[in-house]
C-alpha positions as CSV (number, residue, x, y, z in Angstrom):
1,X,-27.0,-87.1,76.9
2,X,-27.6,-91.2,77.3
3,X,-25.5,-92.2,79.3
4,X,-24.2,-95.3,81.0
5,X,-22.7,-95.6,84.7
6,X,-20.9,-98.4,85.6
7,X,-20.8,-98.9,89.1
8,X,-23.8,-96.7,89.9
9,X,-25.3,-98.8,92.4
10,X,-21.8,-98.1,94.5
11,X,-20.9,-94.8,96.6
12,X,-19.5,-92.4,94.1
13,X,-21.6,-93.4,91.5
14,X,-25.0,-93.7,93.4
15,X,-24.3,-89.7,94.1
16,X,-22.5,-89.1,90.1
17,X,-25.8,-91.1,88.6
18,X,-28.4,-88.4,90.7
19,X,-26.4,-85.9,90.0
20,X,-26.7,-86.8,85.9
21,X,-30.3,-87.3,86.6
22,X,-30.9,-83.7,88.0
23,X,-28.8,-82.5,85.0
24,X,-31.7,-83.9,82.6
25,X,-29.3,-87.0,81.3
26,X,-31.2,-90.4,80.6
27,X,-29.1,-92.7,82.9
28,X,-28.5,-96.8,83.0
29,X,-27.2,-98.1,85.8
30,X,-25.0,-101.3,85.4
31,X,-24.1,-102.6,88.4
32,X,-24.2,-106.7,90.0
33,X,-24.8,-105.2,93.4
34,X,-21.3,-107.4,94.1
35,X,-20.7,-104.3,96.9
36,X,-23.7,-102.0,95.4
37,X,-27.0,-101.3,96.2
38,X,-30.3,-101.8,93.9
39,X,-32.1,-98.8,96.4
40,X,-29.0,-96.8,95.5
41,X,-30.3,-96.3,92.0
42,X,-31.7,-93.0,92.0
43,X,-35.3,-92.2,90.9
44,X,-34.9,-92.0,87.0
45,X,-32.1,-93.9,86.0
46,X,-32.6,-97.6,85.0
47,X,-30.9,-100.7,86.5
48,X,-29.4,-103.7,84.8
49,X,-28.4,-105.6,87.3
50,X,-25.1,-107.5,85.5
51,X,-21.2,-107.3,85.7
52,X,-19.4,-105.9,82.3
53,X,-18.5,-109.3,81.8
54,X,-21.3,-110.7,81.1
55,X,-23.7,-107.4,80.4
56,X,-21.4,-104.9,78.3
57,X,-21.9,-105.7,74.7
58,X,-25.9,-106.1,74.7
59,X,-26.3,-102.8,77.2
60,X,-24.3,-100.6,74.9
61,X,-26.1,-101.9,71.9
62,X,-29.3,-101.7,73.1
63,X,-28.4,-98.1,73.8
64,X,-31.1,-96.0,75.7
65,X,-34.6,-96.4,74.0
66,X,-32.7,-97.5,71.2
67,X,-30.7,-94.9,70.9
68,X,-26.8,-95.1,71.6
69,X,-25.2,-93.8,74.6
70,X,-23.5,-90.6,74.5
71,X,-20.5,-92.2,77.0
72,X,-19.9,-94.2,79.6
73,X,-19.2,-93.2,83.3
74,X,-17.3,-95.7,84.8
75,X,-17.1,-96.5,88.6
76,X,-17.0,-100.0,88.7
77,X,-14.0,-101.5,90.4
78,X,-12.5,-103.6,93.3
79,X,-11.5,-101.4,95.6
80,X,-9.5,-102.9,99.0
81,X,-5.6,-101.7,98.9
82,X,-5.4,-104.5,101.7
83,X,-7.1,-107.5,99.7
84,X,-5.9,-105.8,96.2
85,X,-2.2,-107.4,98.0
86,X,-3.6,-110.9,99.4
87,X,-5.9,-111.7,96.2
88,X,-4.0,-109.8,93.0
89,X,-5.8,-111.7,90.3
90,X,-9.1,-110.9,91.7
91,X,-7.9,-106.8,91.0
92,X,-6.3,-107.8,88.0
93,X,-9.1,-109.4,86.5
94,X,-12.0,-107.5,88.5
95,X,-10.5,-104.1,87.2
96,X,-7.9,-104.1,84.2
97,X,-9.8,-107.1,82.0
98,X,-13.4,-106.0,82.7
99,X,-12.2,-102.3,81.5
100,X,-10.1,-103.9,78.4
101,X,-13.8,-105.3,77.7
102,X,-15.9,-102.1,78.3
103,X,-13.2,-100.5,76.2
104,X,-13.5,-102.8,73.1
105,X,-17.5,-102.7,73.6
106,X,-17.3,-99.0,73.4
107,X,-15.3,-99.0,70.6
108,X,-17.8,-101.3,69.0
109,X,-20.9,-100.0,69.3
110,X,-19.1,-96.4,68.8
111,X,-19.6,-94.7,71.9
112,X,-17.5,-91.9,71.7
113,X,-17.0,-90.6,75.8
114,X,-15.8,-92.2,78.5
115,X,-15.2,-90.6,82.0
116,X,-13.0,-93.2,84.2
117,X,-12.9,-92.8,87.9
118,X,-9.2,-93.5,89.1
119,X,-7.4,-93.0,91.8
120,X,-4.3,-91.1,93.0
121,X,-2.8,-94.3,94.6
122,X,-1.3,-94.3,91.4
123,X,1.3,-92.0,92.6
124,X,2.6,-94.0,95.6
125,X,4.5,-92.0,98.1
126,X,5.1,-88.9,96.8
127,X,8.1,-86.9,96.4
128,X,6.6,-83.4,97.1
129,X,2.8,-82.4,98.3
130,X,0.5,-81.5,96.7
131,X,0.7,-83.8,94.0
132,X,0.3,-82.6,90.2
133,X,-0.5,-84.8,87.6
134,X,3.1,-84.4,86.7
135,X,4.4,-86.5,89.3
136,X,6.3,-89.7,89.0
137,X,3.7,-92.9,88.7
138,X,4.8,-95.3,91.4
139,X,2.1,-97.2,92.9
140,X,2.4,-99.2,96.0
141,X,0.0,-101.4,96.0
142,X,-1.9,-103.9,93.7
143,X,-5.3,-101.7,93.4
144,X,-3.2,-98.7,92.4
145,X,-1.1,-100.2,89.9
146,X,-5.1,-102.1,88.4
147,X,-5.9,-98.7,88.0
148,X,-2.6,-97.1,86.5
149,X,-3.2,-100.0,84.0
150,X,-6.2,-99.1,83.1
151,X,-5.1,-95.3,82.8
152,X,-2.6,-96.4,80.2
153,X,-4.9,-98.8,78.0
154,X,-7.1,-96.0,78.2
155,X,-4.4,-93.6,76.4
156,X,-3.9,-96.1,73.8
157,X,-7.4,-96.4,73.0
158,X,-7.9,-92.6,72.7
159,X,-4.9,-92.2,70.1
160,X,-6.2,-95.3,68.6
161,X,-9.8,-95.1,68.0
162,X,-10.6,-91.3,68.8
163,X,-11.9,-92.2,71.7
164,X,-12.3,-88.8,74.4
165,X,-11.3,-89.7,77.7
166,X,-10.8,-88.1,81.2
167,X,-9.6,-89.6,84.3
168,X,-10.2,-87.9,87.7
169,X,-7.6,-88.9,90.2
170,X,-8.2,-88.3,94.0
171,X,-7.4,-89.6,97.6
172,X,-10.3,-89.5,100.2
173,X,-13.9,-89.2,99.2
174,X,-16.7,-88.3,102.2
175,X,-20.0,-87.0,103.3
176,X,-23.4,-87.8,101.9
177,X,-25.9,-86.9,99.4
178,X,-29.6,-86.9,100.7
179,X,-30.2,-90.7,100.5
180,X,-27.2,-91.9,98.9
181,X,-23.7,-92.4,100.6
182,X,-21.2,-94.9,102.3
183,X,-22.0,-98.1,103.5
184,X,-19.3,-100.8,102.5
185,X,-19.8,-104.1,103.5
186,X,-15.9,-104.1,104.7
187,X,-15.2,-100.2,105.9
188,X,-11.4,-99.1,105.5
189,X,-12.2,-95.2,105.5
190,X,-12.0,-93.3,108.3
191,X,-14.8,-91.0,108.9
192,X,-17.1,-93.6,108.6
193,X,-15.3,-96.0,110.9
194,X,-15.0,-93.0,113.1
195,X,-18.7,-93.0,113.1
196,X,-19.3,-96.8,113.7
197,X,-17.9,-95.6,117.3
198,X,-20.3,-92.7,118.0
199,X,-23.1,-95.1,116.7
200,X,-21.8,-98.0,119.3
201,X,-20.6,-100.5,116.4
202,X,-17.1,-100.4,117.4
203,X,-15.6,-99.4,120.9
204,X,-12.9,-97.3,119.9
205,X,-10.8,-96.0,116.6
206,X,-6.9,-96.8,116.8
207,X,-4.3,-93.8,115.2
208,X,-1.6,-95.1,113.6
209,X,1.1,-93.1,114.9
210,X,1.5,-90.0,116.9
211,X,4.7,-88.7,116.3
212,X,4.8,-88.1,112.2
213,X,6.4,-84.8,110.9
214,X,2.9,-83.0,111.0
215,X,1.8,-79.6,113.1
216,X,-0.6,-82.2,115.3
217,X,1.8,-85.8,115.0
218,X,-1.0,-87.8,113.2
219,X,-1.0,-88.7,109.3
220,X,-2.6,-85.9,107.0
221,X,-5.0,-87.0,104.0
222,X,-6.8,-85.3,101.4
223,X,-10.9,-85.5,101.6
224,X,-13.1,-84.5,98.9
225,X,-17.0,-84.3,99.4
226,X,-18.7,-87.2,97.6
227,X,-20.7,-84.3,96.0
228,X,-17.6,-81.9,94.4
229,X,-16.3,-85.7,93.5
230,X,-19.8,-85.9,91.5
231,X,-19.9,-82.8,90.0
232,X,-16.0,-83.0,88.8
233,X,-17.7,-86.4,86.8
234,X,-20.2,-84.2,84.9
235,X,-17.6,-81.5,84.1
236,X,-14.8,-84.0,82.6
237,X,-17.8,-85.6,81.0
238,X,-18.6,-81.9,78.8
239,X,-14.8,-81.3,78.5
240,X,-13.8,-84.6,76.9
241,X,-12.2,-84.0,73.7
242,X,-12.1,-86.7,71.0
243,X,-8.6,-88.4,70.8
244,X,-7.4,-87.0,73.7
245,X,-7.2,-88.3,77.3
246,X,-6.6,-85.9,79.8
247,X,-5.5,-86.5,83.7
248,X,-6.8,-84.0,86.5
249,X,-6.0,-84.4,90.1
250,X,-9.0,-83.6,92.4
251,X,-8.8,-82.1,96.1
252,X,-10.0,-80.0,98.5
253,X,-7.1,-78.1,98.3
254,X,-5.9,-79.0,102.1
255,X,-5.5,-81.5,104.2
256,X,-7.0,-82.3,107.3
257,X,-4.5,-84.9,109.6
258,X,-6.5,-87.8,111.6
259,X,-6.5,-86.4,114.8
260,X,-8.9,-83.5,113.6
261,X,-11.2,-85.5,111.9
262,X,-11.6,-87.4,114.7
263,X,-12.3,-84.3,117.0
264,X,-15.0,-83.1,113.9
265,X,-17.2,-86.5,114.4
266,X,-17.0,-85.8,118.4
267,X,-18.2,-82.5,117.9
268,X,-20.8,-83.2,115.4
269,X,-21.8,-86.1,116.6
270,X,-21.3,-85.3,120.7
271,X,-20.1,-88.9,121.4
272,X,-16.7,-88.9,123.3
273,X,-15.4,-91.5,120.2
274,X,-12.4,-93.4,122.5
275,X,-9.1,-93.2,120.5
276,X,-5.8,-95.2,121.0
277,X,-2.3,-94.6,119.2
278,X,-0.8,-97.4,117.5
279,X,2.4,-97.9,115.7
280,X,2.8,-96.5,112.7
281,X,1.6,-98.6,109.6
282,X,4.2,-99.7,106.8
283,X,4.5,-97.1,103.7
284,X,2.3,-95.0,105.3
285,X,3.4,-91.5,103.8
286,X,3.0,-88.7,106.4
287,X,0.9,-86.3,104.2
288,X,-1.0,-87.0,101.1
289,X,-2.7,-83.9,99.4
290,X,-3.3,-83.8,95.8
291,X,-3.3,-80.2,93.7
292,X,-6.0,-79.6,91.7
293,X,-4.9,-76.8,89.9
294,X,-5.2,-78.4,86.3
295,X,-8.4,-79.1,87.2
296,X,-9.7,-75.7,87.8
297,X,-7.9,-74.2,85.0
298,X,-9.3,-76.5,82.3
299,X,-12.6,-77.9,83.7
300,X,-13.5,-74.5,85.9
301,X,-13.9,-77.5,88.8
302,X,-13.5,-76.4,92.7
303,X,-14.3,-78.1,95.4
304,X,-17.5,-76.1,97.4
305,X,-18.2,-78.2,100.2
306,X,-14.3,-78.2,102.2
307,X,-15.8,-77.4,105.5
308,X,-14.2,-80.7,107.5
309,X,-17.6,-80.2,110.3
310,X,-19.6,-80.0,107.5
311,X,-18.1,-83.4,105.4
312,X,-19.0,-84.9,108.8
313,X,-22.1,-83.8,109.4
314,X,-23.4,-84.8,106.0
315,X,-21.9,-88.5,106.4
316,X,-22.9,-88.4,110.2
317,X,-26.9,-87.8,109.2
318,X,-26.8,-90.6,106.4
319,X,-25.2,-92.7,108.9
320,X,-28.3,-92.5,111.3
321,X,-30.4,-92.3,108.8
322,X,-29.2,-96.0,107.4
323,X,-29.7,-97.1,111.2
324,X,-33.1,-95.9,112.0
325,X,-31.8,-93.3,114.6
């Protein structure tokens, strides 16, 4: 297929874009490299360094080599629950109008896929773990309700204009892909800020709390390998059916709580990694573990790489890779 990924210069889509790339697909990349990276692009795929803004109209009608795209991957978004709070219209606009816009430009030039990379913030604080796709929508914050938003124009636009849509849902995304992974210019996640310590950027990693209702006191959280993440993309992408947009929750299918991924980067990485307790954090819900259940029934997705050592160990050798070590 031709296919467009927004947001491929980013994480996620640096690793969903190679992954479409081994599959055979002719990729375009359409990123402004706002919080990207042009040498994410992976060998094959083709750049167009613009937001969907300003770019969205001419890329899909310019199709590949002429040709029009087959669906749109999209990954672009602002991301920062913290700033998503402080600076609302910069989430608002950043993610809900630039989709409204990729949405009319798909419906346009006649594009008939789209794949939309959510989020399960969109839940909030759940009322029971793990969390189906049949749970109450209550989001918490500004990001999740921007991408809740989206979910719902999205629905319209599939009854509307026949448009086959999936959204993928998920908490925690880690490890590494070869040459593509996580480098944010502001870092909120913590295995890689886990990792700043081994690599002597940061002196210590604080634990918010130490006494939740969990078997080890610290907060449990859902992580999915960046490559299962990926490869959940390019299953919703064959299983979209026109008119219809379907919901799946993605996970590992357990959690892992903060105090062992912070003794899986001192064992892969052998640095001691200095940890304090701090006070619990506001609306910090002590486990967050999404099911994925619909997921494997209807897309035949599971996740293959759940080994926590081994989520580490892939971020951990990007990690020194980026720094020369």
């Amino acid at each position: 297929m031709k296919l467009l990924v927004t947001g491929g210069a980013g994480y996620v889509g640096s690793v969903c874009a190679a992954r479409l790339v081994e599959s055979g697909h002719d990729v375009v990349v359409l990123d402004d490299l706002s919080t990207g990276h042009a040498d994410a692009v992976p060998d094959g795929a083709r750049l167009v360094e613009a937001g969907i803004d300003e770019a969205i109209g001419d890329v899909l009608a310019a199709g590949f080599d002429g040709a029009g795209f087959d669906g749109v991957l999209h990954f672009a978004a602002k991301s920062l629950v913290g700033e998503s709070m402080q600076d609302p219209a910069k989430y608002w606009q950043g993610n809900v109008v630039t989709s409204l816009r990729l949405l009319d430009a798909m419906r346009e030039h006649g594009t008939p896929r789209l794949v939309f990379s959510s989020t399960a913030a969109t839940y909030g604080e759940p009322d029971e773990v793990p969390i189906a796709e049949t749970a109450p929508t209550r989001p918490t914050n500004t990001y999740g309700a921007t991408k809740l938003a989206i979910d719902h124009a999205i629905t319209s636009y599939a009854a509307a204009h026949g448009l086959a849509a999936v959204s993928l849902r998920y908490f925690n995304v880690a490890g590494a892909y070869g040459r593509f992974g996580e480098r944010h210019g502001v870092e909120t996640h913590l295995i890689p800020i886990v990792l700043q310590v081994a690599m002597g950027r940061r002196e210590r990693v604080q634990v918010y709390g130490d006494d939740w209702p969990t078997d080890d006191g610290t907060c449990v959280r859902d992580y999915i390998h960046v490559v299962d993440l990926a490869d959940a993309h390019l299953r919703a992408l064959a299983h979209a059916a026109a008119g219809e947009h379907r919901i799946y929750n993605l996970g590992n299918g357990m959690g892992f709580s903060v105090r062992q991924v912070v003794e899986a980067c001192r064992e892969v990485t052998g640095h001691p990694i200095p940890a304090d307790v701090a006070p619990r954090r506001a609306g910090d819900p002590a486990v967050l573990v999404a099911s994925s259940e619909r997921a494997r029934t209807e897309l035949g997705w599971k996740p293959e790489r759940v080994d926590l050592a081994g989520i580490v160990r892939d971020a951990w050798d990007f990690t020194r890779a980026q720094q020369g070590a």
